[in-house]
C-alpha positions in Angstrom: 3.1 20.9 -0.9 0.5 18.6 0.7 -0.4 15.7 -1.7 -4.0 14.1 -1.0 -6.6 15.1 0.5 -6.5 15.9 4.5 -9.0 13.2 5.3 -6.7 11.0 2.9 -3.6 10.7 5.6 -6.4 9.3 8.0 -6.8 7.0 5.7 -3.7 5.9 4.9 -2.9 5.5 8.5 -5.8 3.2 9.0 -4.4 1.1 6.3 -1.4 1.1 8.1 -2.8 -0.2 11.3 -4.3 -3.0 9.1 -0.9 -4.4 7.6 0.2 -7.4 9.5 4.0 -7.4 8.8 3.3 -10.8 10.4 1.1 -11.9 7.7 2.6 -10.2 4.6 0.9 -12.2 1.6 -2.5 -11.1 2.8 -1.3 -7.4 3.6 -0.2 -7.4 0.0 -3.3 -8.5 -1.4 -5.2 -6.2 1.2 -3.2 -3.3 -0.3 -3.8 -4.7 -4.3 -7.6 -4.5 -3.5 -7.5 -0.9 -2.3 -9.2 2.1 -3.7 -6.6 3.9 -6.4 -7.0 6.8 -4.5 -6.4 5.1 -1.0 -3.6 3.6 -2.2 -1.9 5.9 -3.6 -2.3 8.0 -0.2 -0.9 5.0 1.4 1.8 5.1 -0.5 2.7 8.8 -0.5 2.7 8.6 3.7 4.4 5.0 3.9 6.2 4.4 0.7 8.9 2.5 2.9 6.8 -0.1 4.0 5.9 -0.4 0.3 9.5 -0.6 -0.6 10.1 -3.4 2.0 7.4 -5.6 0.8 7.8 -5.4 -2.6 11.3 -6.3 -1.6 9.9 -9.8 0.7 7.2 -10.6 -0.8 7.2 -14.0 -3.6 7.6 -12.7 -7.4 3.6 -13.3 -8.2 2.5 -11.3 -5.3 5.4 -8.3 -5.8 4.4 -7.8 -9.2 0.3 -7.8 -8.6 0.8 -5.1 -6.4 3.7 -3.2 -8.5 0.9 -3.4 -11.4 -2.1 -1.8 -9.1 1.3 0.9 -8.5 1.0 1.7 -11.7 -2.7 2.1 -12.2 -3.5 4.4 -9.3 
């Protein structure tokens, strides 16, 4: 079962290309300011890379991003 829209997994692979896993505090707060929607295709197709920088990332940032989890 396909989650998402079609056009949606574009989407989420463009916000992919834009995480700098060399820059991760401003990748998190990239993916905090995201659409609900955008993010929660992002997270459906890459939920690894979420896991990893929840994981990294300091307790402030982990837990901004965990709360825009929740809401989307």
């Amino acid at each position: 079962m396909q989650h998402g829209h079609p056009e949606s997994h574009d989407q989420a692979q463009v916000v992919y290309e834009r995480v700098n896993f060399l820059m991760l505090k401003s990748s998190a707060d990239y993916l905090a300011e995201l659409d609900p929607d955008v993010l929660e295709d992002f997270v459906l197709k890459y939920s690894g890379v979420l896991i990893f920088l929840l994981n990294v990332l300091d307790a402030d940032r982990s837990l901004r991003l965990l709360s825009r989890l929740t809401m989307a």
